[in-house]
C-alpha positions in Angstrom: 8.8 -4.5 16.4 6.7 -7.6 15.4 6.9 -4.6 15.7 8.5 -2.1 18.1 6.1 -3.6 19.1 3.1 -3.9 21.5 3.3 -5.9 24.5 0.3 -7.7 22.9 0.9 -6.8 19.9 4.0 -9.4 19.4 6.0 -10.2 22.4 7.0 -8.1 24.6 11.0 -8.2 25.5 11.5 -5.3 28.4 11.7 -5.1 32.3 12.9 -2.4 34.6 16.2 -2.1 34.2 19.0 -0.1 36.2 20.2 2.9 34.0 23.7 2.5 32.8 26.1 5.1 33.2 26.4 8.6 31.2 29.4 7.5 29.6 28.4 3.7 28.8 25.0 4.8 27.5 25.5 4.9 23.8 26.7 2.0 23.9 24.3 0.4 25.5 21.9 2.2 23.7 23.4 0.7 20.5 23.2 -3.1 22.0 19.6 -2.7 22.5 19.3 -1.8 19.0 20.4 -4.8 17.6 19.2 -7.2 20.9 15.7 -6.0 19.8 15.7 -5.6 16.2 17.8 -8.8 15.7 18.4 -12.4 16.7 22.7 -11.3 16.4 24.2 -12.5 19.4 25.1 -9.6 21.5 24.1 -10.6 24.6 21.1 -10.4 27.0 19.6 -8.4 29.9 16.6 -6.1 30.5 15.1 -3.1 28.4 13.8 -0.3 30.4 11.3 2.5 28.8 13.6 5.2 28.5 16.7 2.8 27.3 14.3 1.6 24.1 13.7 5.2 23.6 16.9 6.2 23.2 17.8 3.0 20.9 16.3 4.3 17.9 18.8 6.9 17.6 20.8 3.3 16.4 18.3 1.4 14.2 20.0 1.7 11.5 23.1 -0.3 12.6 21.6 -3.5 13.2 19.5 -3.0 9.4 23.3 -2.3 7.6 24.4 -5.7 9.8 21.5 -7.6 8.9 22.1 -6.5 5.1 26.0 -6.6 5.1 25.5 -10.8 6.6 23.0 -10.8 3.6 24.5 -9.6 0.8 27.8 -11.5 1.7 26.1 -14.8 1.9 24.5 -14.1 -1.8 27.5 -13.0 -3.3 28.9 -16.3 -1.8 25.7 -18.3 -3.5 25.3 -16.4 -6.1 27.1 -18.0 -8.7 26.1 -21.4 -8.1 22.2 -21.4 -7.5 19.3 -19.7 -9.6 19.1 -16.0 -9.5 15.0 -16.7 -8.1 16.1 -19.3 -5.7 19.0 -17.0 -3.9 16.4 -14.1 -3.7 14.2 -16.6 -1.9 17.3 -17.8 0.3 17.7 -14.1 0.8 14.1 -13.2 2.1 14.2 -15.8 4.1 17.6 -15.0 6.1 16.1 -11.1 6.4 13.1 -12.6 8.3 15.2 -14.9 10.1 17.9 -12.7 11.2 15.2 -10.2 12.9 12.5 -12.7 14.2 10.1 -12.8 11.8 9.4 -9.7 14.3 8.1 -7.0 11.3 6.2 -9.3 9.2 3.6 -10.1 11.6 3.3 -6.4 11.7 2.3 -6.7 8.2 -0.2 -9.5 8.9 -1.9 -7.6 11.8 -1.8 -4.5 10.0 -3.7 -5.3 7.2 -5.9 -7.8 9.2 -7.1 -4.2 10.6 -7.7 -2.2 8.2 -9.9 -4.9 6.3 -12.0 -6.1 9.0 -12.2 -2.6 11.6 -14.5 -1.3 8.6 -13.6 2.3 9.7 -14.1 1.5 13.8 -11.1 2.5 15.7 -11.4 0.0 18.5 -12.2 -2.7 16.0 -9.2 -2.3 14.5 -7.0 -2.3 17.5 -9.0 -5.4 18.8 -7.9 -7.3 15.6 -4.6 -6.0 15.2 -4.1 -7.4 18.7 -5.7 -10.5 18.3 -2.9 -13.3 17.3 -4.5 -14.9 14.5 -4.2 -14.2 10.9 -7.1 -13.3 8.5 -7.2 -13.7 4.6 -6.1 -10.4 4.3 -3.0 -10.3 6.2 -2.2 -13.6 5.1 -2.1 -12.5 1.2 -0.5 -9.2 2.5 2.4 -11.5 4.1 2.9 -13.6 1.0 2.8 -10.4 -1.4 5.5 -8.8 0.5 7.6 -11.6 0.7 7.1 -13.0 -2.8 8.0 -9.4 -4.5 10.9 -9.1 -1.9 11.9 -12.4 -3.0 11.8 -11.2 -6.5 13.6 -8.1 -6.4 16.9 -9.6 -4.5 17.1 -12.3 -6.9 17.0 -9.6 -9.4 19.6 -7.0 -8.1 21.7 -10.4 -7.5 21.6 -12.0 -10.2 23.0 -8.7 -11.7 25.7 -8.4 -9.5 24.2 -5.1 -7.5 24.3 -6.2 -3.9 24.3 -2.3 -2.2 20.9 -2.5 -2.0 20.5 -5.2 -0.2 23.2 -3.9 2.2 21.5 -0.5 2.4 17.7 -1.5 2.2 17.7 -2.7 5.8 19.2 -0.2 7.4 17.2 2.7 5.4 14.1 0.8 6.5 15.0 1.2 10.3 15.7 4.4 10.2 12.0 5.5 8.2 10.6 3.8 11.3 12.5 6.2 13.6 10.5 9.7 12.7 7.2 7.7 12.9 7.8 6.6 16.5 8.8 10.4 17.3 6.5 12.5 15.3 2.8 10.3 15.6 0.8 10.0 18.5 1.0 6.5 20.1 -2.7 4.9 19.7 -2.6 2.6 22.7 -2.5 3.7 26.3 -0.3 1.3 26.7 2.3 -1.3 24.8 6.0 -2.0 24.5 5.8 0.4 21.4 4.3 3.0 23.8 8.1 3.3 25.4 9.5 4.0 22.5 7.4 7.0 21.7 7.3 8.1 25.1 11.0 8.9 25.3 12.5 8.9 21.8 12.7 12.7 20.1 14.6 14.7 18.2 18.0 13.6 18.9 17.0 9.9 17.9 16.0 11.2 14.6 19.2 13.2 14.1 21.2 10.5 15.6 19.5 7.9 13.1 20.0 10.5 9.9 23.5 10.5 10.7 23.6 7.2 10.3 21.9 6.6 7.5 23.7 8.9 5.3 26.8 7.1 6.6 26.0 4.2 5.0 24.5 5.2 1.9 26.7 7.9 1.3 29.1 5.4 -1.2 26.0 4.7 -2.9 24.7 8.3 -4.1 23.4 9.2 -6.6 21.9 6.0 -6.9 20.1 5.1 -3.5 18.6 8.4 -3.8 15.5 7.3 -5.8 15.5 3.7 -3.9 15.6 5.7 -0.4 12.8 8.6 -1.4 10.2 5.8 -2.0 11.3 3.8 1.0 10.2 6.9 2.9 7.1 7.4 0.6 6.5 4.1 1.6 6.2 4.4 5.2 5.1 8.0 5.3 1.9 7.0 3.5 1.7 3.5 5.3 1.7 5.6 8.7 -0.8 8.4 7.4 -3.5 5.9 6.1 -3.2 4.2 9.9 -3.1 7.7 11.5 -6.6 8.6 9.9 -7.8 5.9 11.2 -6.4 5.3 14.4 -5.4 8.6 15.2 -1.9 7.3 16.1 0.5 4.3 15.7 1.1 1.0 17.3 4.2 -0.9 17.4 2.7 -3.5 14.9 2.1 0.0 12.4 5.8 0.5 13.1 6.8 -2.9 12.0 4.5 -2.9 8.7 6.2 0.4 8.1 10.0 -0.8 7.7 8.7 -4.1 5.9 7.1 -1.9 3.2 9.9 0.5 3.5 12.0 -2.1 2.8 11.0 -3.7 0.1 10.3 -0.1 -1.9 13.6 0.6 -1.5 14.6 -2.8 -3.2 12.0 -2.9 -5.9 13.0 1.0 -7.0 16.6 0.0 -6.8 15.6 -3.1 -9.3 14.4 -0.2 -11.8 16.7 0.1 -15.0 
């Protein structure tokens, strides 16, 4: 997802692919998870519609990765640089370690919104168009200046669960979007994922995610709830005007997810 993205939206990575078998399939499934979310080597090979579909039911496994390499190299740092230096450090290896993939969903997003002034096929045009306006550009740098912030907060006090958890609750918030919005393009990488991902997914992806912030409750409670708020309202803003999602919409959605979870779990 510079997004889950849209095949202009950000890159498309997917080809026909030959179906693996029943029995292989969740694990499969699980690889393409991480081979699209991440830059984690775990191999190569094609991504067919219905395979990316059923990947979201694991979205959350590359996040809880991404934040587990995280959180260890901070705790590793931690003591030996500036608490606003290793929250920089840290932003920086989150964008690395996916691609940079969801923050030019931010920066397309926005773009849209501010210049479609209320025309649906303005906004798609800009939101596909690869160049950054004012508005996404400030958008991009807010996001990751108070993300920068708020893991050099929570590690400079010794917390590092959120920034284990906050990844992986941020994938999985993007899971119900692809499943429950219309898609807003006829077509688009982001397009498969909606086409074939349903209930299951979101179950699966639940699952999941209460796995891994179960040692955390009660305190990832509050941090999760606005993660969701986050995207939730994210989505329905885009919705009203769209009247669906795109993959960049799906990628804004786990970068503001994201960072919600980490500035509520900065809260005293």
């Amino acid at each position: 997802m510079a997004t889950t993205g849209d095949a202009g939206d950000g890159g498309a990575r997917a080809a026909d692919a030959v179906p693996a078998p029943g029995a292989m399939r969740p694990l499969r499934d699980a690889r393409l998870a991480f081979q699209f979310l991440t830059r984690l080597p775990v191999g190569s090979g094609a991504m067919a519609g219905a395979d990316l579909g059923r990947s979201c039911a694991w979205f959350p496994l590359p996040g809880a990765a991404m934040g587990l390499l995280v959180a260890a190299g901070s705790w590793l740092v931690g003591p030996h640089l500036p608490p606003a230096l290793v929250g920089v450090l840290a932003a920086a290896a989150l964008a690395a370690l996916s691609g940079a993939l969801h923050l030019d969903g931010v920066a397309d997003v926005f773009d849209g919104l501010a210049g479609g002034r209320g025309d649906r096929e303005r906004t798609l045009a800009i939101m596909r168009d690869s160049r950054i306006g004012a508005l996404g550009a400030t958008a991009l740098v807010l996001v990751l200046l108070a993300k920068a912030a708020a893991l050099g907060d929570l590690v400079g006090r010794g917390e590092v669960w959120p920034v284990v958890v906050a990844p992986a609750v941020a994938r999985f918030a993007a899971v119900p979007l692809v499943v429950l919005f219309p898609y807003a393009r006829p077509e688009g990488l982001g397009k498969a994922f909606h086409g074939t991902a349903g209930r299951r997914e979101i179950a699966v992806a639940a699952i999941l995610t209460a796995a891994v912030i179960a040692r955390f409750v009660p305190g990832a409670l509050a941090p999760c709830a606005a993660a969701l708020a986050a995207a939730g309202g994210l989505a329905l803003l885009v919705h009203r005007r769209l009247g669906g999602l795109t993959g960049d919409v799906y990628g804004a959605c786990i970068e503001l997810a994201e960072l919600a979870f980490l500035v509520t779990a900065c809260v005293r």
